[in-house]
C-alpha positions as CSV (number, residue, x, y, z in Angstrom):
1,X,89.1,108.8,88.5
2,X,86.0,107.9,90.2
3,X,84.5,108.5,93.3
4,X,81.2,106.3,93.8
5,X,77.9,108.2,95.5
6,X,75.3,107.2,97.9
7,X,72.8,106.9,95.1
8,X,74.3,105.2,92.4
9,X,76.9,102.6,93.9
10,X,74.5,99.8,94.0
11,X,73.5,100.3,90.3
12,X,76.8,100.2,89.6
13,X,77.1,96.8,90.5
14,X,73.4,95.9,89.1
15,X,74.3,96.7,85.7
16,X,76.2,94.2,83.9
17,X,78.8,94.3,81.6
18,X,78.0,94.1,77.2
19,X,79.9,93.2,74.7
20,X,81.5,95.9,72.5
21,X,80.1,95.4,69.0
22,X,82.7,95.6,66.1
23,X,85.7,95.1,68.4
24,X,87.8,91.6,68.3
25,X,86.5,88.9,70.8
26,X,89.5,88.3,73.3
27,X,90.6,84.8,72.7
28,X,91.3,82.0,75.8
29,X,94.3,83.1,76.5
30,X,94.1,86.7,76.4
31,X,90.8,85.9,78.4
32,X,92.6,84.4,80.8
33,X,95.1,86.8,81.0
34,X,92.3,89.6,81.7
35,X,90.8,87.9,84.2
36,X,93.9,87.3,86.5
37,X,95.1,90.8,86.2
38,X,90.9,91.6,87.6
39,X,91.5,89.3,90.3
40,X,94.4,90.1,91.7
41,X,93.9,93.7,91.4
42,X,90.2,93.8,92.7
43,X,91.1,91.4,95.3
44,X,94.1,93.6,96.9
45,X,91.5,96.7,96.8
46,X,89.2,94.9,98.4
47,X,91.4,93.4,101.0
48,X,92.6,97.0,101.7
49,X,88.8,98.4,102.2
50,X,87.3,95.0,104.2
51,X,90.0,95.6,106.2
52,X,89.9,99.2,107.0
53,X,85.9,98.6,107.3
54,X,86.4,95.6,110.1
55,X,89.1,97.8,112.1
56,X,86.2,101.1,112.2
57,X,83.4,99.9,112.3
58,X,81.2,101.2,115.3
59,X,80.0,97.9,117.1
60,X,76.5,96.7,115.9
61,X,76.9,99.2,112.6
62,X,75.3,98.0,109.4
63,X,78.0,98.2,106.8
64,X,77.5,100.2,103.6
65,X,79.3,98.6,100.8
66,X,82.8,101.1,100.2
67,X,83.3,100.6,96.3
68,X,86.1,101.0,94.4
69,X,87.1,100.3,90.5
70,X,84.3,97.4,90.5
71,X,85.4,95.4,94.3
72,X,82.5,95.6,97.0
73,X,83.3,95.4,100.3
74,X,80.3,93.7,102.9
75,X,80.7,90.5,104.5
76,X,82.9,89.4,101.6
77,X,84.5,90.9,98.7
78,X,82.8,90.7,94.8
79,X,84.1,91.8,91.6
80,X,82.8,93.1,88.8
81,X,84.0,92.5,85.2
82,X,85.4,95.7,84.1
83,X,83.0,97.8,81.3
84,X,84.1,98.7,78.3
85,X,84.9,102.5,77.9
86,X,82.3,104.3,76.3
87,X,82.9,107.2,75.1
88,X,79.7,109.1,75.4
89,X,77.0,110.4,78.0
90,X,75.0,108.6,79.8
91,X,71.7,109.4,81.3
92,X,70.2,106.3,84.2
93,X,72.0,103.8,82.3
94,X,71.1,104.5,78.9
95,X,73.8,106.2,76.4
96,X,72.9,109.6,74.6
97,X,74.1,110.2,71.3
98,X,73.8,112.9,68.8
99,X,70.2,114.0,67.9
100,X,68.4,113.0,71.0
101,X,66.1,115.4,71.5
102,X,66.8,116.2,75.0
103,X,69.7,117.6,74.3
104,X,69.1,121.7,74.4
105,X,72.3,123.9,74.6
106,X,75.6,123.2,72.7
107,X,77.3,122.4,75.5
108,X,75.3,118.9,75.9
109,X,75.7,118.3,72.3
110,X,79.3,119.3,72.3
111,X,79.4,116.8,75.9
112,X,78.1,113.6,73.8
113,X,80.8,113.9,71.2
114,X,84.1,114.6,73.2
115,X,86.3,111.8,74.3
116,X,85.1,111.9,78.3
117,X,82.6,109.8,79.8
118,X,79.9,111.1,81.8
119,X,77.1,109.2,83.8
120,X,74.1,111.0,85.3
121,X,71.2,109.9,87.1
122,X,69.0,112.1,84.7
123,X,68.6,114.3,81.9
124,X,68.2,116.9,84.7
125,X,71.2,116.8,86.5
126,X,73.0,116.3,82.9
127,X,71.5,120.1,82.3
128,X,72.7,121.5,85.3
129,X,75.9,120.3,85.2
130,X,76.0,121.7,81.7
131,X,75.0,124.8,83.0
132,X,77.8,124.7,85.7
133,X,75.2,124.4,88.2
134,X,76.4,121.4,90.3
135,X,79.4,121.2,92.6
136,X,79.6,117.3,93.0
137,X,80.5,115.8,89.8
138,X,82.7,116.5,86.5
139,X,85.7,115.0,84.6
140,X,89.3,114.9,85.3
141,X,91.7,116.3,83.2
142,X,92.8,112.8,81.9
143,X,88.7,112.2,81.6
144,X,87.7,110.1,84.2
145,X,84.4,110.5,85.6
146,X,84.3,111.9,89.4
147,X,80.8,112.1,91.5
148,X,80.8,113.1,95.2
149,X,78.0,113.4,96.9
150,X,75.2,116.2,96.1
151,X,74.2,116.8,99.5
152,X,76.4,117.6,103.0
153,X,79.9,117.9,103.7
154,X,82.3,115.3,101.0
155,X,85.2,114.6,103.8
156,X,88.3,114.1,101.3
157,X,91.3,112.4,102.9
158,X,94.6,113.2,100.6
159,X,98.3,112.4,100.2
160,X,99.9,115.5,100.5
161,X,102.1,114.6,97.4
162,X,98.9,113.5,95.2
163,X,95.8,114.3,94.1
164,X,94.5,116.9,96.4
165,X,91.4,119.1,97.5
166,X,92.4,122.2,95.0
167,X,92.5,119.3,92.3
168,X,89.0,118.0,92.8
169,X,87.5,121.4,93.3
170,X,88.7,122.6,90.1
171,X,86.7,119.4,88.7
172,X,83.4,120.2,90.5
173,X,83.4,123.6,90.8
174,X,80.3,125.4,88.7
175,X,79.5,129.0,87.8
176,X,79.4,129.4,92.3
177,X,82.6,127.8,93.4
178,X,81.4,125.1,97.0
179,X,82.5,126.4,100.0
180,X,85.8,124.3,101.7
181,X,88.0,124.2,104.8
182,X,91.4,123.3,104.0
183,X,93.8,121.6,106.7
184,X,97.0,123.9,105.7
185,X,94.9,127.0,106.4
186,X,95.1,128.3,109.8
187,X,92.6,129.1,112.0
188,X,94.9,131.5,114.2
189,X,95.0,135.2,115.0
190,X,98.5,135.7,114.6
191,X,97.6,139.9,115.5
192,X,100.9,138.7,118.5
193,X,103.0,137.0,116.7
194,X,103.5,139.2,114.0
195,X,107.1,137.1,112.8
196,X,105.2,133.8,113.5
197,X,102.4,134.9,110.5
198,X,104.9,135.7,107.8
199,X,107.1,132.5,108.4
200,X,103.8,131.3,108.2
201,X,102.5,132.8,105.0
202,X,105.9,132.4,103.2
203,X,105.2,128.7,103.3
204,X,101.7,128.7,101.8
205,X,103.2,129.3,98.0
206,X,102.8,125.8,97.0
207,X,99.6,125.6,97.9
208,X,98.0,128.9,96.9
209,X,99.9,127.7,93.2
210,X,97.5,124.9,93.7
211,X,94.5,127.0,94.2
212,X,96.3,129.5,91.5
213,X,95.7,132.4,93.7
214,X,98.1,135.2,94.8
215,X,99.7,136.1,97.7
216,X,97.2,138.4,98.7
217,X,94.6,135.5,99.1
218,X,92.5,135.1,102.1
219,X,93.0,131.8,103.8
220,X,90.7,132.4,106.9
221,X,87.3,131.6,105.6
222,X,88.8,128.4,104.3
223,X,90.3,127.5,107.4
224,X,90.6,123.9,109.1
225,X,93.0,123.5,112.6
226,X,95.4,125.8,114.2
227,X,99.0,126.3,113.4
228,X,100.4,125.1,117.0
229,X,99.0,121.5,117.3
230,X,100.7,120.9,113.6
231,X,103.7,122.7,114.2
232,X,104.3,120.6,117.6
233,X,103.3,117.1,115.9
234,X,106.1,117.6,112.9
235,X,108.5,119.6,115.4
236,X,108.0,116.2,117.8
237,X,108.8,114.0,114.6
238,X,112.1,115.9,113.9
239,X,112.7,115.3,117.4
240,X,112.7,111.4,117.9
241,X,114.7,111.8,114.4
242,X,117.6,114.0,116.1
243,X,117.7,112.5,119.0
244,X,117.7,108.9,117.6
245,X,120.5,110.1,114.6
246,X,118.2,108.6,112.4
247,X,118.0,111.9,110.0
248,X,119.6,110.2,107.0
249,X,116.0,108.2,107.0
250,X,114.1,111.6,106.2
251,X,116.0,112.6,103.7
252,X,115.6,113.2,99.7
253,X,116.6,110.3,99.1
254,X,114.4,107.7,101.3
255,X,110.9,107.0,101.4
256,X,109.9,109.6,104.6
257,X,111.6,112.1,102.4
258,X,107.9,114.3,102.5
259,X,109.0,114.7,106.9
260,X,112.1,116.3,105.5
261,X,110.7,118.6,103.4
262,X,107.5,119.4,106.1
263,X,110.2,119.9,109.1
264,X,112.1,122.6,107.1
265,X,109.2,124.5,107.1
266,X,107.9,124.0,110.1
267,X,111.5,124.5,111.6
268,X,111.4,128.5,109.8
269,X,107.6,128.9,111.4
270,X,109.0,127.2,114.8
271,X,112.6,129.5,115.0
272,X,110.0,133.2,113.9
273,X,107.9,131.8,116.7
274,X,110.3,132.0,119.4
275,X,111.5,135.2,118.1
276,X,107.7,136.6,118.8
277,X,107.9,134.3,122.3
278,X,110.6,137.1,123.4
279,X,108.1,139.8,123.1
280,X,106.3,138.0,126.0
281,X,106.2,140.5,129.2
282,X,105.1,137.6,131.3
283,X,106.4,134.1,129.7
284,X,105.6,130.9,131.7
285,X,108.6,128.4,132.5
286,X,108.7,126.8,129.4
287,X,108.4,130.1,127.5
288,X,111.4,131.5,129.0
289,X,113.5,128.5,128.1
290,X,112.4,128.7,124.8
291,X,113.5,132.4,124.8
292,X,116.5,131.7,126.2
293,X,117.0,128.7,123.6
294,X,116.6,131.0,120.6
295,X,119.7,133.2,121.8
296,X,122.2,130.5,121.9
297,X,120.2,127.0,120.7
298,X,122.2,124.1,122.4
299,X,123.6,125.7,125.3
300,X,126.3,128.5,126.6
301,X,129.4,126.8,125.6
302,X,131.4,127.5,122.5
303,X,131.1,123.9,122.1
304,X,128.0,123.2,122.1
305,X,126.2,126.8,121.7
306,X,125.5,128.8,118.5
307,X,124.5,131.9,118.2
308,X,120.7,132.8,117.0
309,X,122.1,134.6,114.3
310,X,123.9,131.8,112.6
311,X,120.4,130.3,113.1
312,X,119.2,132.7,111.4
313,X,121.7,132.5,108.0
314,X,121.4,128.4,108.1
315,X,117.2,128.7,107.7
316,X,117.3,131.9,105.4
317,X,119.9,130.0,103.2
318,X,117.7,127.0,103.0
319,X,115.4,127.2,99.4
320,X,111.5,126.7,99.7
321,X,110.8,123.3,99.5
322,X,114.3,122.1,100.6
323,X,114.4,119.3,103.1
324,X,115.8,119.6,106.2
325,X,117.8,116.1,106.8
326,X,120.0,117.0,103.7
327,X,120.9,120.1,104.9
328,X,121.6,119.1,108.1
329,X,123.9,116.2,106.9
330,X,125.7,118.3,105.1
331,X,129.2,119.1,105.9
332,X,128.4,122.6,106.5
333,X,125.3,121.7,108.1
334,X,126.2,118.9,110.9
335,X,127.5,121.8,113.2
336,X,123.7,122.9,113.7
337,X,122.3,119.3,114.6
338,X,122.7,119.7,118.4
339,X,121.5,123.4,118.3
340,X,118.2,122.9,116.1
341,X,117.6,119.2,118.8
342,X,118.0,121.8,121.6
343,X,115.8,124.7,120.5
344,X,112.9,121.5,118.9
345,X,113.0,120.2,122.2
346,X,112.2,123.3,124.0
347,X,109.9,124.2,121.7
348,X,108.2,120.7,122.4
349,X,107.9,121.6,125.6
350,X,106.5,125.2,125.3
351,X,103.7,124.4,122.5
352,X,102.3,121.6,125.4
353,X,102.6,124.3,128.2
354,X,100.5,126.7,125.9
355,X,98.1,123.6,125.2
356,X,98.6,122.8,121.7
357,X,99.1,119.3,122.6
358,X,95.3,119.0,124.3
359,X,95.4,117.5,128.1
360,X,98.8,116.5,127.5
361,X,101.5,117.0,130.8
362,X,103.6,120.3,129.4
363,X,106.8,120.9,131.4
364,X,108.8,118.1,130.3
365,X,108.0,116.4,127.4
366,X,106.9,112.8,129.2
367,X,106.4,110.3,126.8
368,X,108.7,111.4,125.0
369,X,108.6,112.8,121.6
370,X,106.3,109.5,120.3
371,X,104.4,110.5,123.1
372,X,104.4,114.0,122.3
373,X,103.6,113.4,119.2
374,X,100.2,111.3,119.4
375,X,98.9,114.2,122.3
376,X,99.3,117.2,119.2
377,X,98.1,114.7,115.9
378,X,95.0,113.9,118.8
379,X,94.3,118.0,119.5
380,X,94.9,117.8,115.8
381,X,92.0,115.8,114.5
382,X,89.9,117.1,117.9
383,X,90.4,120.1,115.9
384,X,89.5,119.6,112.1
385,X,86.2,118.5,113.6
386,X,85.2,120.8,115.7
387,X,86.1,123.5,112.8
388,X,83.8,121.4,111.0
389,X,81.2,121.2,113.2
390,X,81.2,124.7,114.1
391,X,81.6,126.2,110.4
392,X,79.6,124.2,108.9
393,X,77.6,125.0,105.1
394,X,80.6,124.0,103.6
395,X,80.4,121.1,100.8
396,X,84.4,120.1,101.4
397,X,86.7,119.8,103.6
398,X,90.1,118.7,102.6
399,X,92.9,116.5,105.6
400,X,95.6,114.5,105.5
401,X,94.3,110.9,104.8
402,X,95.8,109.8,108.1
403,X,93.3,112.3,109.9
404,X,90.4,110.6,107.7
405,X,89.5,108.1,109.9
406,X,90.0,109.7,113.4
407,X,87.7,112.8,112.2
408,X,84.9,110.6,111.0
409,X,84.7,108.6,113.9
410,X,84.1,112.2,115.7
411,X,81.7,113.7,113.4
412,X,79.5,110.7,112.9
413,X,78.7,111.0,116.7
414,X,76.8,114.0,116.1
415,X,74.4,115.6,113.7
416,X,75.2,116.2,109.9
417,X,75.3,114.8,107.0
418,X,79.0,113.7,105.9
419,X,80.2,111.6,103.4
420,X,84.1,110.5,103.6
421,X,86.1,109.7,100.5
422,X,89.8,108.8,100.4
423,X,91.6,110.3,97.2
424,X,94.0,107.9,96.4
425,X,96.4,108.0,92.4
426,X,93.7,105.0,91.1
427,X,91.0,107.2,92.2
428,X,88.6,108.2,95.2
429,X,86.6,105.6,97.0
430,X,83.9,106.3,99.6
431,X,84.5,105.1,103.1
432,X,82.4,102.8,105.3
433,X,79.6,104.5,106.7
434,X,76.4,104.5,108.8
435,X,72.8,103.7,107.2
């Protein structure tokens, strides 16, 4: 995996390709064969990063060549020929082998023999990273070669389900681990909502396994957006999904499978919440129908009405990491469709009246729950960036890629120095930026 710096993309590209010595020479047609399987790959990347470039760019912005695996992205796309792995060190350009004389500890020697590859801009930097005195570069379990930048905030955008934040900072992390904000962690004092925080903890055991910390771990230094705007943005997805009876498209089975999974979290977090709303001595409108809606969710009727209680069996019954749709389609299940639609749709209603949804009009959902939706994933990314902003000193912060983009556009209007990366499975590639 590879993550391209400011410094070093455009030697990257400069240096040019040499022949292995001692290996066989491809004949025409493997040659042939190897050069389609560059093109077509390099060309898709680069389609994918000219186009994402175009659709961002600030109007009258110079564009900084995004790289990725060899394609460069400007006012048309390049490729270069793929290198031949080297298994070695390399210091500006230039391999280090055994009994160079720059190499002082063990750990360099040891570093020139192994089976990773390692590229630094100088003998310096291939020291301190030795030392465990960098935070910006290192190898990935598999080997690959990662470099962020050594200076500002690294932005990473990640899939959820892949390569994450915890994974990268286990690669750079030295002797002093960087400092990082973390979009699952919550910026909230939950000192009210008592029920709200351990619904909310309870969830965090994937992650802290990620970060291979204990349940006793402190999440608030590392702390990225508030609970509320998230919790109405998935709570709004379930919503359109329920009303639409579209859940058999979230489920285990199908591709949005990951919304499944979120929502029966969330849905635990969202039923504890209204639980702590009760407590409220002097609710607004929307709070009391929310109160009211965690009694009976779905109405008075016997019909239509079930009691909080049985509410309370279907979540606590429901495994950690289970998803939703299934258990909701389930025979035993389908009964508490019309309750959980009722209290979500309350709940809607009563995280826009307490603003978690920005300027958004509370009191009745308008726009429905796409509409809904877009006001809490816009406090959302208005959010991350003002945590950033205001926290600042950090070296990483870690979102959701489809926050990269929105959170960039509002940092780069202000002062700092970020650089934005999108962690992808093929590797990380820096975004387009300013110069």
């Amino acid at each position: 995996m590879r993550a391209f710096s400011r410094d070093s993309r455009e030697a990257e590209f400069r240096r040019s390709p040499r022949p292995t010595r001692g290996g066989p020479t491809p004949n025409a047609e493997e040659s042939a064969l190897l050069e389609l399987q560059r093109t077509v790959g390099n060309a898709a990347v680069a389609k994918l990063l000219a186009d994402r470039a175009r659709h961002s760019a600030p109007p009258g912005a110079k564009p900084r060549p995004a790289t990725f695996r060899g394609a460069r992205v400007g006012s048309g796309a390049t490729t270069a020929r793929p290198v031949p792995v080297q298994r070695s060190a390399v210091v500006n350009g230039q391999p280090v082998t055994v009994g160079d004389p720059r190499l002082t500890t063990d750990k360099m020697i040891e570093w020139v023999q192994d089976q990773s590859r390692r590229e630094y801009e100088s003998m310096n930097e291939f020291e301190q990273h030795a030392a465990e005195n960098t935070d910006y570069l290192g190898n990935m379990p598999s080997g690959q070669w990662v470099r962020f930048s050594r200076t500002g905030i690294n932005v990473l955008g990640e899939r959820h389900t892949g390569v994450t934040l915890p994974d990268m900072l286990k690669v750079v992390s030295g002797r002093t681990p960087p400092g990082y904000l973390y979009e699952p962690f919550s910026t909230d004092d939950f000192s009210q909502e008592p029920r709200t925080e351990a619904a909310y903890r309870a969830g965090l055991g994937e992650v802290r396994g990620k970060f291979e910390v204990g349940e006793d771990f402190d999440w608030r230094p590392h702390a990225l957006e508030s609970l509320y705007p998230k919790m109405g943005e998935t709570m709004s997805m379930l919503l359109g999904y329920l009303e639409s009876d579209r859940l058999r498209e979230i489920s285990e089975s199908e591709d949005a499978s990951y919304l499944g999974r979120a929502a029966a979290r969330f849905l635990k977090i969202a039923w504890a919440y209204g639980k702590d709303v009760q407590n409220d001595g002097h609710p607004k409108d929307a709070r009391k129908k929310l109160a009211k809606q965690r009694n009976r969710p779905g109405g008075g009727g016997l019909k239509r009405g079930v009691k909080g209680d049985k509410i309370d069996s279907f979540l606590a019954d429901m495994p950690t990491g289970a998803n939703l749709a299934n258990h909701l389609l389930a025979d035993e299940g389908k009964r508490y469709q019309n309750p959980v639609r009722s209290y979500v749709a309350a709940l809607v209603e009563e995280l826009s009246e307490r603003g978690a949804a920005g300027d958004a009009p509370s009191g009745g959902g308008q726009g429905g729950p796409e509409g809904m939706r877009k006001a809490f994933l816009g406090q959302r990314n208005t959010g991350m960036a003002d945590r950033v902003r205001e926290v600042g000193g950090v070296r990483y912060v870690g979102v959701g890629s489809e926050h990269l983009d929105p959170v960039r556009e509002l940092l780069i209007r202000g002062p700092g120095e970020y650089h934005f990366y999108q962690l992808t499975d093929e590797g990380p590639y820096e975004l387009y930026q300013l110069y």
